[in-house]
C-alpha positions in Angstrom: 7.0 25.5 -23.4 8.6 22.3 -25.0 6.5 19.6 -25.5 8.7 16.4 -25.7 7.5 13.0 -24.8 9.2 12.4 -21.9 9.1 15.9 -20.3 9.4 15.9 -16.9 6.1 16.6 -14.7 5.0 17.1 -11.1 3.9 13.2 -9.3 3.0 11.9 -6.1 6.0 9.4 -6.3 9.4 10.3 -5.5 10.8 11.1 -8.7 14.3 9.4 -9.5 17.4 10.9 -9.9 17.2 12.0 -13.6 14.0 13.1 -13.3 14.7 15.6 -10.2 17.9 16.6 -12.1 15.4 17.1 -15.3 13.2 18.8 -13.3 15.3 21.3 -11.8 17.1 22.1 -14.7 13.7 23.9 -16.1 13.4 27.5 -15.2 10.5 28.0 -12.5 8.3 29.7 -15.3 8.2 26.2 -16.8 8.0 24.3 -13.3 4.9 25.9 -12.5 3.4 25.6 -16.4 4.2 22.0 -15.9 2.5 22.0 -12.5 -0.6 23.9 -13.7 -0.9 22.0 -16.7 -1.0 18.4 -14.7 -3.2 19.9 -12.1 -5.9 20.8 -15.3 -5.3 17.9 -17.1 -8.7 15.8 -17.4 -6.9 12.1 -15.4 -6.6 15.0 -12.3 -10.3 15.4 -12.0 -11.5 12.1 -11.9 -13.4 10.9 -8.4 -12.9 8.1 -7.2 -14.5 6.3 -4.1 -11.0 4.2 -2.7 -9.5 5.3 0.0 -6.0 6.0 1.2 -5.6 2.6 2.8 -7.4 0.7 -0.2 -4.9 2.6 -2.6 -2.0 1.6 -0.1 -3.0 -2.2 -0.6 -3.1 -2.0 -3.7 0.5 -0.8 -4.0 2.0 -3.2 -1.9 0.2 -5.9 -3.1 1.8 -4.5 -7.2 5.3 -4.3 -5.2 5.1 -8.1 -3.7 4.2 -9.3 -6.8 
């Protein structure tokens, strides 16, 4: 597996063109080591109490501003 600084990786935001065109140029071996590796990374177990709507607010309010 590469490991570049601006490697592609699985997100909850739509990605943008180039990265979905990054993204499906990997092989599926390296989709799903991507995948696995975000998934285990430490930020990915961290709890926190906000809900869907607070996180929503938050957003829009970043996008309004």
């Amino acid at each position: 597996m590469s490991k570049i600084a601006t490697r592609p990786v699985p997100s909850a935001l739509p990605p943008s063109a180039a990265e979905l065109a990054a993204w499906q140029f990997l092989i599926r071996d390296e989709q799903i080591a991507r995948t696995r590796d975000t998934l285990l990374a430490p930020e990915a177990r961290r709890v926190s109490e906000a809900s869907m709507d607070d996180v929503l607010i938050v957003g829009r309010k970043r996008v309004a501003l």
